[in-house]
MILUMPA-259051 format. One line per field, with one value per residue (C-alpha): chain; residue in one letter; x, y, z; residue number from 1. Coordinates in Angstrom, 2 decimals, padded with zeros to 5 digits. Example, Ala and Ser with C-alpha at 12.3 -4.5 7.8 and 13.67 -1.06 7.14 Angstrom:
residues 2
c <- c(A:A) .
r <- c(A:S) .
u <- c(012.30:013.67) .
v <- c(-004.50:-001.06) .
w <- c(007.80:007.14) .
k <- c(1:2) .
***
This chain:
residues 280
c <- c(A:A:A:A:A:A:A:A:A:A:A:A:A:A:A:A:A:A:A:A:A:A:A:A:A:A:A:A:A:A:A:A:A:A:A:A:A:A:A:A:A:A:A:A:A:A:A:A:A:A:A:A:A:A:A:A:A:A:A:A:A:A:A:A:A:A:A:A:A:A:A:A:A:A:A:A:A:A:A:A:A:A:A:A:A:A:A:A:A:A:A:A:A:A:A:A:A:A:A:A:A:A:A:A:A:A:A:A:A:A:A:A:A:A:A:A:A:A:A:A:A:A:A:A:A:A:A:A:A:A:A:A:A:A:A:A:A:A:A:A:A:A:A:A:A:A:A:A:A:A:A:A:A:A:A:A:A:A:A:A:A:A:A:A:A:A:A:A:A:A:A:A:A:A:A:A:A:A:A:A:A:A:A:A:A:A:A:A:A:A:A:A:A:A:A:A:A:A:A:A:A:A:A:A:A:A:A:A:A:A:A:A:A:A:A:A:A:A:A:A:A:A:A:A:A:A:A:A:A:A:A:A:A:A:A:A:A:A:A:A:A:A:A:A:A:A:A:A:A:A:A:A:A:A:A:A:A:A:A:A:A:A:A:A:A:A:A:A:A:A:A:A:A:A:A:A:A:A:A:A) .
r <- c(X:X:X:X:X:X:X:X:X:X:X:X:X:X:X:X:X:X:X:X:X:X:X:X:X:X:X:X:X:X:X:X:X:X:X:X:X:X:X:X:X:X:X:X:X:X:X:X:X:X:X:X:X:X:X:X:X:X:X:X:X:X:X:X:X:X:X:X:X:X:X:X:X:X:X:X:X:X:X:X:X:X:X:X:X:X:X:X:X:X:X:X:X:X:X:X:X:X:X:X:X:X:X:X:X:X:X:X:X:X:X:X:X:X:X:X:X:X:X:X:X:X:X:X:X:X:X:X:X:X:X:X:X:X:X:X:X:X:X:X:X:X:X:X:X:X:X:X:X:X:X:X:X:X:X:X:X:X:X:X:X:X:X:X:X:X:X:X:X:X:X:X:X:X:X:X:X:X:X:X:X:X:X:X:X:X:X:X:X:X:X:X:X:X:X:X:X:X:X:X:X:X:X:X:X:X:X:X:X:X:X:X:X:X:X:X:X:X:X:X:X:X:X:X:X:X:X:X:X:X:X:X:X:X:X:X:X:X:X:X:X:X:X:X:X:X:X:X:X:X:X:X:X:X:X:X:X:X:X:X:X:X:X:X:X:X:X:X:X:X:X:X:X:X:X:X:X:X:X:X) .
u <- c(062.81:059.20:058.60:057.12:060.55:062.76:060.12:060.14:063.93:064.82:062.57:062.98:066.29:065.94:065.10:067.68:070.13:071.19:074.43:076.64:074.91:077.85:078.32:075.10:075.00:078.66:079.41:081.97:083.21:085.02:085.53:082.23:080.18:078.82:078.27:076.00:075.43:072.90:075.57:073.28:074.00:073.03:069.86:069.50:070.19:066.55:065.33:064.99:064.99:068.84:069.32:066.88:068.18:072.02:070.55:068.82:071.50:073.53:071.60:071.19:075.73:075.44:072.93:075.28:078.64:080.49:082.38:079.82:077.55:075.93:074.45:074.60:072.72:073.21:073.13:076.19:076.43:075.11:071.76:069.84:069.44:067.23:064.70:062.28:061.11:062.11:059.22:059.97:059.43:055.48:055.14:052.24:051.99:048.41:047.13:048.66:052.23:052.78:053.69:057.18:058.30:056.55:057.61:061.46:060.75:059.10:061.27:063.95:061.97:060.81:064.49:065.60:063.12:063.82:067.65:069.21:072.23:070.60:070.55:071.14:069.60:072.47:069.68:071.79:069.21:066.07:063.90:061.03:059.32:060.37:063.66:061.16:060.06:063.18:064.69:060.97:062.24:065.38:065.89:067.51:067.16:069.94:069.73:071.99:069.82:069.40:067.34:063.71:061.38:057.94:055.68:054.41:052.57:049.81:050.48:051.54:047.91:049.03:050.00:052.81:052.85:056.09:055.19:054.72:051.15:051.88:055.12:054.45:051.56:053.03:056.47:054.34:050.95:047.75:047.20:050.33:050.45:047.63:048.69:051.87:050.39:047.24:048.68:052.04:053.96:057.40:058.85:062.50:064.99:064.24:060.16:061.15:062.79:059.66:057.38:059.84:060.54:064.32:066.52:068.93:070.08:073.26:074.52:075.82:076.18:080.03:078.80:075.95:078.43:080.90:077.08:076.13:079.54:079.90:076.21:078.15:080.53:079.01:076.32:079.13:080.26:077.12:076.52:075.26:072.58:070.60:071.22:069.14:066.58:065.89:065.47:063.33:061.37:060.70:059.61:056.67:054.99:052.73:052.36:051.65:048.20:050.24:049.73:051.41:054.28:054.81:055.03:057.66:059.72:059.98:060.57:064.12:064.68:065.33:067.11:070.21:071.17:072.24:074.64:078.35:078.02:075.73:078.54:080.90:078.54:077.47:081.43:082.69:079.83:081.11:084.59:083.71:085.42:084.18:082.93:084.45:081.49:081.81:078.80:077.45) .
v <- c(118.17:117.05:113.61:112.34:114.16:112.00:108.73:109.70:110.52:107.68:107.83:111.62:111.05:109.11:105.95:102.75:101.67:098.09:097.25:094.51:092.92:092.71:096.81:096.87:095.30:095.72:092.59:092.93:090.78:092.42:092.00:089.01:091.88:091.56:095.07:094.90:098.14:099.13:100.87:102.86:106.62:108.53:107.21:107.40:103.54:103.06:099.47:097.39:093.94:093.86:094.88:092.76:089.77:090.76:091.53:088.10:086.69:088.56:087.78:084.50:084.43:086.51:083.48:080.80:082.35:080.66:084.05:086.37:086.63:089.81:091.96:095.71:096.94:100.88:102.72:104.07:107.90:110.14:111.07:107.71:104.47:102.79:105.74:103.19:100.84:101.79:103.29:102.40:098.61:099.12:100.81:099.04:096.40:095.00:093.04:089.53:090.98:093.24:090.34:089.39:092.87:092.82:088.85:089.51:091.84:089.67:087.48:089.53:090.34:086.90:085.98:088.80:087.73:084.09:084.92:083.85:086.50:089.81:092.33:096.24:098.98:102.05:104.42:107.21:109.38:108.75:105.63:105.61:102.85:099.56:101.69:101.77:098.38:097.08:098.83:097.44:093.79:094.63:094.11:097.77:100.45:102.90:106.84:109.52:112.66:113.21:110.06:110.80:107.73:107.34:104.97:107.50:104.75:106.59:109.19:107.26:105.55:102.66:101.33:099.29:095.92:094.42:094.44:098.50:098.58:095.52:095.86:099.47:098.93:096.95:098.63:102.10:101.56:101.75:105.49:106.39:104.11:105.32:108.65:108.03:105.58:106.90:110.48:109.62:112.09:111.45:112.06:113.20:110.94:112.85:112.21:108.16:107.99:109.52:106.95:104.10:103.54:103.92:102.71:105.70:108.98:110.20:113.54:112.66:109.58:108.51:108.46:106.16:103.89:104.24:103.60:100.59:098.82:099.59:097.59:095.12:094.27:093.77:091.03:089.49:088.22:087.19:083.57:082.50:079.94:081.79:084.99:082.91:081.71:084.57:086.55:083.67:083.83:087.62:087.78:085.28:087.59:088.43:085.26:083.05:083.79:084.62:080.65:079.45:082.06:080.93:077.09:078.32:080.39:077.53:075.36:077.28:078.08:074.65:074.09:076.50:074.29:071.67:074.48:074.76:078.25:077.69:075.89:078.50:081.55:079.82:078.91:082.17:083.99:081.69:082.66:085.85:086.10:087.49:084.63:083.14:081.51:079.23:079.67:075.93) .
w <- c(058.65:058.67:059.33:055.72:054.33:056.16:055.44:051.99:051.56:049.90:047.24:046.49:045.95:042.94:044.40:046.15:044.10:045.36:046.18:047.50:050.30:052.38:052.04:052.69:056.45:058.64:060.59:063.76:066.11:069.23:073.08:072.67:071.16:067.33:066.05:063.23:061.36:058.68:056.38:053.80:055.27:051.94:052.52:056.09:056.49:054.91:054.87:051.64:050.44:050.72:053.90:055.73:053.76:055.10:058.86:059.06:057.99:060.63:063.41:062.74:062.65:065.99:067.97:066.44:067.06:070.43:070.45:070.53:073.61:072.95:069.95:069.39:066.38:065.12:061.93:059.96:060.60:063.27:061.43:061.24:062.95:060.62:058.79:057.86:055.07:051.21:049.74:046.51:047.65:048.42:045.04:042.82:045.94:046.76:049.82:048.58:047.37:049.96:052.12:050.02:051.59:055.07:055.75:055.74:058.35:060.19:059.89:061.40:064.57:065.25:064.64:067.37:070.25:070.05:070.15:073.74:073.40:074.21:072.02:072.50:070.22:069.72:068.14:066.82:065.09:063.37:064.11:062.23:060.41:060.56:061.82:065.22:064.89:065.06:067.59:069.65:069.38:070.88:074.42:075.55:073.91:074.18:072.42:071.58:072.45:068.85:068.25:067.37:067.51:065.05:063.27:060.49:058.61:058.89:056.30:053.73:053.91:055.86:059.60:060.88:059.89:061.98:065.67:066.48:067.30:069.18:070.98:071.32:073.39:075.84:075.98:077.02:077.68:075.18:075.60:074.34:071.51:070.12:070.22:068.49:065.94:065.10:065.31:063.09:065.52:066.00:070.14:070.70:073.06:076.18:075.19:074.31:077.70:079.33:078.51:078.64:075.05:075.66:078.80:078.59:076.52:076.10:074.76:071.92:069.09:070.60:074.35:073.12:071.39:074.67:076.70:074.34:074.81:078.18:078.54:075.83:078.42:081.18:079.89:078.17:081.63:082.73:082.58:079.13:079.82:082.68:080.69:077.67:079.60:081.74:078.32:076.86:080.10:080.21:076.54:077.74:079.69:077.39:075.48:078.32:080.94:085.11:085.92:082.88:082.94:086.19:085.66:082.65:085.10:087.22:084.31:083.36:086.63:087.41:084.38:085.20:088.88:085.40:084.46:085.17:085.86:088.13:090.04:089.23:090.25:094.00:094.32:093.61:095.70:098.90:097.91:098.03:094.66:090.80:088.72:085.44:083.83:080.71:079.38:080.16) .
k <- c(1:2:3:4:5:6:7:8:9:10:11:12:13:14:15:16:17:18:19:20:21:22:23:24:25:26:27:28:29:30:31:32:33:34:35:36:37:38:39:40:41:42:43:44:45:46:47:48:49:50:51:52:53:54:55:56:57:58:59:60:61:62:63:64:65:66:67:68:69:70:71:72:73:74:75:76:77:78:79:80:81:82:83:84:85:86:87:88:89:90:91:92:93:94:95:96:97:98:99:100:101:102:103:104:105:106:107:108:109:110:111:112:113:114:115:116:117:118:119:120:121:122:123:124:125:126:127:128:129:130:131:132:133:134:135:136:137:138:139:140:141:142:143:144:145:146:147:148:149:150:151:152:153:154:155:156:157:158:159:160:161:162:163:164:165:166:167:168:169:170:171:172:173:174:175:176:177:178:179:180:181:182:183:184:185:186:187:188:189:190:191:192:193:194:195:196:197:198:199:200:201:202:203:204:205:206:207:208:209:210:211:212:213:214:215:216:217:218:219:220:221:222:223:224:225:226:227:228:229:230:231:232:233:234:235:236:237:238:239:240:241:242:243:244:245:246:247:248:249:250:251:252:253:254:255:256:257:258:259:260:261:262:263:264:265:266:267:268:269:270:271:272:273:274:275:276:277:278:279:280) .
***
């Protein structure tokens, strides 16, 4: 199916009819994992106001939830992860009222990188759009080998507008984000793994769910705190010039010897023994 097709789907079909927000977005809480799914399969679990309204409001249950400690995000189905935007939102939209669509989505994103539970893209089919975008501003990206990844903004007159000319870039280098922005190409899973865009591929959608838990799992038992600040650390690299990153590695380095898992981890390590960490 050509790219614009599948960016397009929605509206061809007639356009999104909203429903129930809480159909809209699937909330689960299992094992210390929140699975949050974009449940719109008819129309390839395309964005729209809805949606991002339900996944902020997801994520932002997921950070403040004592019994989750890690996020997977997927789509419904085994043909889309997120397809992109709704098209029928940017209809009649100028520079000015464009941004009542673009914000929640930026909101979203901003919301994602500033979580301290990390969180794990299950891409299980398309990614294009904002569907990219989001799956960007997670921190792993896992693929079932029918993912295919794009930012087609280009042919609909436009560019992305959420982070994918920016995390992009520095996820796989500036040649290669020009190529796929400028371009509008989309790149299969074995491509996305390639260049780095994705951690790992698996053969089909149920070994990436079996994958993405597996991951789940194992952060789940790693100690909270330094898990946060290590995250909140990393995502600093480019924010911060080497000198400052430095004095801020330092800064929550420190920080985790005020931890009780710290106790627990340098305990159990002389004790040669596994490590129950609280999370404090």
């Amino acid at each position: 199916m050509d790219i614009v097709t599948v960016f397009l789907k929605c509206f061809n079909d007639g356009g999104c009819e909203r429903t129930m927000v809480e159909d809209l977005v699937l909330y689960d809480v299992k094992d210390k994992i929140a699975t949050i799914t974009i449940n719109r399969p008819e129309k390839y679990n395309a964005f729209n106001l809805s949606v991002k309204e339900a996944l902020l409001t997801m994520f932002r249950q997921a950070e403040t939830d004592q019994a989750v400690r890690v996020v997977i995000v997927t789509g419904a189905g085994e043909k889309a992860f997120i397809s992109g935007s709704d098209i029928t939102d940017f209809v009649g939209r100028d520079s000015r009222s464009i941004r009542a669509v673009v914000d929640p989505s930026r909101n979203i994103t901003t919301c994602m990188t500033s979580m301290t539970k990390p969180i794990i893209a299950a891409v299980n089919g398309y990614a294009l759009g904002g569907g990219c975008e989001l799956a960007l501003a997670c921190d792993f990206r896992y693929a079932s080998s029918n993912a295919q990844f794009g930012l087609p903004e280009i042919n609909l007159g436009t560019m992305p507008g959420n982070g994918g000319t920016v995390r992009l870039t520095r996820l796989v280098g500036l040649g290669i984000a020009k190529e796929l922005i400028l371009t509008g190409d989309r790149i299969d899973a074995n491509e996305a793994l390639r260049i780095g865009l994705v951690n790992k591929v698996f053969n089909s959608v149920d070994e990436l769910r079996e994958g993405a838990l597996e991951l789940g799992k194992k952060l789940s038992q790693m100690p909270g705190v330094a898990l946060g600040l290590a995250k909140q650390s990393i995502n600093k690299a480019w924010q911060l010039s080497l000198d400052e990153h430095l004095s801020f590695e330092l800064e929550v380095f420190c920080k985790t010897f005020d931890t009780e898992d710290k106790e627990e981890g340098i305990a159990a390590f002389l004790e040669k023994r596994r490590p129950e960490f609280k999370h404090r």
